[in-house]
Backbone as numpy.savetxt, mean C-alpha at the origin, in Angstrom:
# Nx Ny Nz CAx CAy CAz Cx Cy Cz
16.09 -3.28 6.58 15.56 -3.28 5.24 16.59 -2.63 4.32
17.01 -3.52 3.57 18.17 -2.79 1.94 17.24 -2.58 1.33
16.76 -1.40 1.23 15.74 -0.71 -0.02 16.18 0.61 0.87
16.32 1.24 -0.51 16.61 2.95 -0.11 15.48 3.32 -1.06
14.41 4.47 -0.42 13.05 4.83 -0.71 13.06 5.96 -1.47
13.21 6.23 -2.98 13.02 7.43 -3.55 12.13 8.70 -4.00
12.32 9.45 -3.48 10.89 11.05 -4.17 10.03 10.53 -2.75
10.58 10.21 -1.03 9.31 10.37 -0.25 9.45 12.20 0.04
8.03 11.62 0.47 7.02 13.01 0.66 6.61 13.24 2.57
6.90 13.60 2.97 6.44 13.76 4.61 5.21 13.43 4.62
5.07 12.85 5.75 3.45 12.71 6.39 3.69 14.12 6.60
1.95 14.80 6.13 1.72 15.86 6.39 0.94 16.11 8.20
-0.23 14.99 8.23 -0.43 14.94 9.47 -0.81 13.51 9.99
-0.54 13.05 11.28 -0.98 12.52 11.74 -2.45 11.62 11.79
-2.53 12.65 11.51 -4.76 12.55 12.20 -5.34 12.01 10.97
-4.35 11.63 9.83 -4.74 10.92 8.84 -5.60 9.25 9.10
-4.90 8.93 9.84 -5.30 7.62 10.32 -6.48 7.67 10.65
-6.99 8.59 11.57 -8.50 8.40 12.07 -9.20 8.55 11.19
-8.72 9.84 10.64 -9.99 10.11 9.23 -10.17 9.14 8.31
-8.99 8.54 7.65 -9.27 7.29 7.11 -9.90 5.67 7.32
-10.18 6.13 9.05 -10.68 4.67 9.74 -12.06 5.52 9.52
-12.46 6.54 9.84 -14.03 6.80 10.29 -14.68 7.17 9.01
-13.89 8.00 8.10 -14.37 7.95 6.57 -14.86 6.37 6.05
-13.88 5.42 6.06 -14.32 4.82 4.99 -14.41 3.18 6.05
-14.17 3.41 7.67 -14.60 2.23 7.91 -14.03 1.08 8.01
-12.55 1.62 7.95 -11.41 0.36 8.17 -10.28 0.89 9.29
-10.34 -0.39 9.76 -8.67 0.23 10.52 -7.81 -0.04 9.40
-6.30 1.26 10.10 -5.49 1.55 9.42 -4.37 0.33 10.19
-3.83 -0.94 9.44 -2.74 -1.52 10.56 -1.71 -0.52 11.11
-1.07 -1.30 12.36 0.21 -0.79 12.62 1.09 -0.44 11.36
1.16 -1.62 10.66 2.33 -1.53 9.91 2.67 -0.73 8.62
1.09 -0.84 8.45 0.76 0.62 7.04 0.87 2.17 7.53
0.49 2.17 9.25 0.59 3.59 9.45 2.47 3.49 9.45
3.17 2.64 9.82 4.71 2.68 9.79 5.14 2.77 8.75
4.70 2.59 7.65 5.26 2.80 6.41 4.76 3.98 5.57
3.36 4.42 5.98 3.21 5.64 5.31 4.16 6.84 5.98
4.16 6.41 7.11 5.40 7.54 8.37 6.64 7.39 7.10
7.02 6.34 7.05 8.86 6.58 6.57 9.12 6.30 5.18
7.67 6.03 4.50 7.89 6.18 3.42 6.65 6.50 2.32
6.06 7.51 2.68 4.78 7.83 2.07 5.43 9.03 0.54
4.53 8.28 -0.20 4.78 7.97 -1.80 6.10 7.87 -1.84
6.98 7.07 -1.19 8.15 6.92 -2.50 7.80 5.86 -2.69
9.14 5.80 -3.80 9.35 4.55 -5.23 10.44 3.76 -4.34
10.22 1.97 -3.74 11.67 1.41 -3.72 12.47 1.32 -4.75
13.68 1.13 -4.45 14.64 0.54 -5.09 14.98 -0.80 -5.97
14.28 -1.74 -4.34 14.37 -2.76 -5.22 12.51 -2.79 -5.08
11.70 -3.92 -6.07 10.12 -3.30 -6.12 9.85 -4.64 -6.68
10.34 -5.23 -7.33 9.65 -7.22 -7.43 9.56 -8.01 -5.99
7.87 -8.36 -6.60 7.43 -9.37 -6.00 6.67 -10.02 -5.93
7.04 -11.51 -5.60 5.63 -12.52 -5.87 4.52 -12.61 -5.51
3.33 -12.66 -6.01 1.70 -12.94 -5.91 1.66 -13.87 -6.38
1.24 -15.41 -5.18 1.11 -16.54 -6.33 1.84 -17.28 -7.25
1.76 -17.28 -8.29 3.18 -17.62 -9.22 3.44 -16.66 -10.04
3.12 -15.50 -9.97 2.99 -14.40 -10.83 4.58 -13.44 -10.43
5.36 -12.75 -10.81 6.16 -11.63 -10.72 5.36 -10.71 -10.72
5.37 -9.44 -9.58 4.70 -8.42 -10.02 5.39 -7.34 -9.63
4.74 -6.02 -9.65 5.96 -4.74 -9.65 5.43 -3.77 -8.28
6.32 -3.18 -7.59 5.63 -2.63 -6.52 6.28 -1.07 -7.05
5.35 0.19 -7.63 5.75 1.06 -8.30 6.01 2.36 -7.36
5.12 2.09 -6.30 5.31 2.71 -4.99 4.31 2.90 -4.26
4.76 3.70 -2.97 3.70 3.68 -1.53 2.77 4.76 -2.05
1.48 4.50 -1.95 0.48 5.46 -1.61 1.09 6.72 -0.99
0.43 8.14 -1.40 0.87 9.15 -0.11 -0.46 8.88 0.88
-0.30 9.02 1.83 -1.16 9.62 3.01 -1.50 10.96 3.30
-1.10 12.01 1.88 -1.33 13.36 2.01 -2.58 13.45 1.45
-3.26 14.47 1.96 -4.76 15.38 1.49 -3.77 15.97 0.08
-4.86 15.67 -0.44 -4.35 17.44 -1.88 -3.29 16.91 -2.54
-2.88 15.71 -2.39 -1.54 15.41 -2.88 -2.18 15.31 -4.22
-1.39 16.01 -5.48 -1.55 16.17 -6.63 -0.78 15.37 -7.54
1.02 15.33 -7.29 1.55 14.95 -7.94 1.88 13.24 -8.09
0.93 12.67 -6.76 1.08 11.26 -6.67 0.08 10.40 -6.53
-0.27 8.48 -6.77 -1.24 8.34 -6.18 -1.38 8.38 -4.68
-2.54 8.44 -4.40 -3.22 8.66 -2.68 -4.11 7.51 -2.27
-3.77 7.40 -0.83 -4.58 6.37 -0.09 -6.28 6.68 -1.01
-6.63 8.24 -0.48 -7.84 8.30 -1.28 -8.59 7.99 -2.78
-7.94 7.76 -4.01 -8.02 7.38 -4.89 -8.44 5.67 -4.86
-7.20 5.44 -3.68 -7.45 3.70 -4.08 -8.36 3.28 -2.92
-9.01 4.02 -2.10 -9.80 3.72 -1.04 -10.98 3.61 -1.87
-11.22 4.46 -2.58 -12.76 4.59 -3.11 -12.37 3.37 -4.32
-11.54 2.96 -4.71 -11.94 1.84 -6.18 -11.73 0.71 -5.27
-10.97 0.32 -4.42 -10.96 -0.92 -3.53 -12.09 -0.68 -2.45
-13.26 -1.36 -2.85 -14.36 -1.60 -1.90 -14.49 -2.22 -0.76
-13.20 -3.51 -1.03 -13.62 -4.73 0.10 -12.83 -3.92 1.36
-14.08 -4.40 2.36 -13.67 -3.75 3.54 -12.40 -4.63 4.70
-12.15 -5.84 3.62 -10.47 -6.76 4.61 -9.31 -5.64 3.84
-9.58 -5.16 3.18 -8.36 -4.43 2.04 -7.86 -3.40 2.60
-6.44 -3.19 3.03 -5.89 -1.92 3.38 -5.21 -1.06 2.21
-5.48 -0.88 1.45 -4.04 -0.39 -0.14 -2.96 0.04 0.75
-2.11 0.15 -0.02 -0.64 0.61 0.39 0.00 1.22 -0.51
0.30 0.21 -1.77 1.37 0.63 -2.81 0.61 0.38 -4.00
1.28 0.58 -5.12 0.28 0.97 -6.20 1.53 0.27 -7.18
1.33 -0.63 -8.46 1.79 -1.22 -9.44 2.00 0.08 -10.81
2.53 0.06 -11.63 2.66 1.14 -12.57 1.44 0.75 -14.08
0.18 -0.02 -12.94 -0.70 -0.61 -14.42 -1.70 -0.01 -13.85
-1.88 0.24 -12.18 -2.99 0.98 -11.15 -3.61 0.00 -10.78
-2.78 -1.61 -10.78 -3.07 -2.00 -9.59 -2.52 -1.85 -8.02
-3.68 -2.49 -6.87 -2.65 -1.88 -5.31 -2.46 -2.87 -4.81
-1.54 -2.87 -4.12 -0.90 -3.60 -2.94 -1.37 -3.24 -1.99
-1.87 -4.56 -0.57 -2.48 -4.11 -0.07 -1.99 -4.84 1.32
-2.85 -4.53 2.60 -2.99 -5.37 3.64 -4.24 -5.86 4.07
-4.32 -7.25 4.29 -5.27 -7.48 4.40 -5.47 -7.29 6.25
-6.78 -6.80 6.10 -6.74 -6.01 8.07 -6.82 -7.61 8.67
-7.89 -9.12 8.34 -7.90 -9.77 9.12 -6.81 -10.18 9.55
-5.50 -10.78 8.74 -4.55 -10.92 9.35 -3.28 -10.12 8.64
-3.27 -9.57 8.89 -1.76 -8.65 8.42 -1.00 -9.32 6.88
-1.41 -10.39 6.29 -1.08 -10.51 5.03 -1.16 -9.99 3.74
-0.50 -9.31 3.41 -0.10 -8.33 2.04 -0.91 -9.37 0.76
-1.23 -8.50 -0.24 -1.63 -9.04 -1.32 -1.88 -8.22 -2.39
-2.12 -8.47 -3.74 -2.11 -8.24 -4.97 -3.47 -7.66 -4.99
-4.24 -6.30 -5.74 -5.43 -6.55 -6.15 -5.35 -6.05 -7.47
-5.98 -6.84 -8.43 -6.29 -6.38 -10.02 -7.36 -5.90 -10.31
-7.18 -4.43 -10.47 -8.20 -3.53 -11.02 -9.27 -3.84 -11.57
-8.19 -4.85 -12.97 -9.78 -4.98 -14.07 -10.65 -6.34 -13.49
-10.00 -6.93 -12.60 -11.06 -7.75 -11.95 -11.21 -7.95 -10.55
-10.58 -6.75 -10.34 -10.99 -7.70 -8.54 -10.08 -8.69 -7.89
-10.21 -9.33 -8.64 -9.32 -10.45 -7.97 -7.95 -10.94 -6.95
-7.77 -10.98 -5.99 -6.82 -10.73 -4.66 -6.03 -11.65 -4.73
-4.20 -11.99 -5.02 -4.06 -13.07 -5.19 -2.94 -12.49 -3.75
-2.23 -13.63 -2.88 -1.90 -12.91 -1.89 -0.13 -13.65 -1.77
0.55 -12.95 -1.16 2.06 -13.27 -1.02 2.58 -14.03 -0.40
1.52 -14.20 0.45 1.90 -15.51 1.65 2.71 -14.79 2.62
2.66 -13.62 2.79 4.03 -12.76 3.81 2.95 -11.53 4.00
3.66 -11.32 5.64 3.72 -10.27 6.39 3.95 -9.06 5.91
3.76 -7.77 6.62 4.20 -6.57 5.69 5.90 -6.43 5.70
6.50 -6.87 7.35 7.71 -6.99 7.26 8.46 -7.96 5.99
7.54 -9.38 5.95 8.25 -10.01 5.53 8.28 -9.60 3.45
7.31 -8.74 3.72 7.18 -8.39 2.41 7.96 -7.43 1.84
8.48 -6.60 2.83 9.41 -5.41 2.55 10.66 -6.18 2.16
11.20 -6.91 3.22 12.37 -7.61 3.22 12.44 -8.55 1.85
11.26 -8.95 1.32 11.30 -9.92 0.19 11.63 -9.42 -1.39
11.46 -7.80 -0.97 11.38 -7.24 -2.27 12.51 -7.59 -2.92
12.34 -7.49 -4.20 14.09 -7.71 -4.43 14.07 -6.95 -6.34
């Protein structure tokens, strides 16, 4: 992956994953717990990408920290994203999230003011790699 990840923050713990599966009732994928590991809240580098026919902006990763103050958090966007296929991940600079969808590992768009899921057609790998 050519994206160098700016302002990350350490996973504080581990045991985030469970709490976030038994709190709210979703598994956490492989590939979201791999990316909150190596890159929880930073900003990429490069951060465009397509939803649909749309350009959109990927502003950065969720933290996976408790208490995290200075960034958004899995928890913030857990409680406004209801649907239970929705993993959030990354967050747009308008407060929409990027997400995974748990049935099949496909990344997608969600818009705040409506809901509405438009999706990338790509993997989380292939979504990292697509950024540009």
């Amino acid at each position: 992956m050519n994206i160098t990840w700016k302002y990350k923050i350490d996973l504080a713990d581990e045991a985030v994953f469970a709490e976030i599966e038994k709190e709210w009732g979703r598994a956490v994928p492989q590939k979201v717990r791999e990316l909150a590991r190596e890159c929880n809240g930073a900003t990429p580098s490069r951060y465009n990408f397509m939803a649909g026919s749309t350009e959109r902006v990927m502003g950065a990763v969720l933290s996976f920290n408790k208490n995290e103050e200075d960034t958004d958090t899995i928890y913030t966007a857990m409680d406004v994203v209801e649907d239970k296929n929705l993993m959030p991940f990354g967050i747009d600079p308008f407060g929409n999230y990027i997400c995974c969808q748990i049935s099949d590992g496909k990344v997608v768009f969600w818009d705040h003011e409506t809901g509405t899921v438009t999706t990338t057609d790509q993997d989380m790998g292939e979504f990292l790699e697509g950024l540009y």
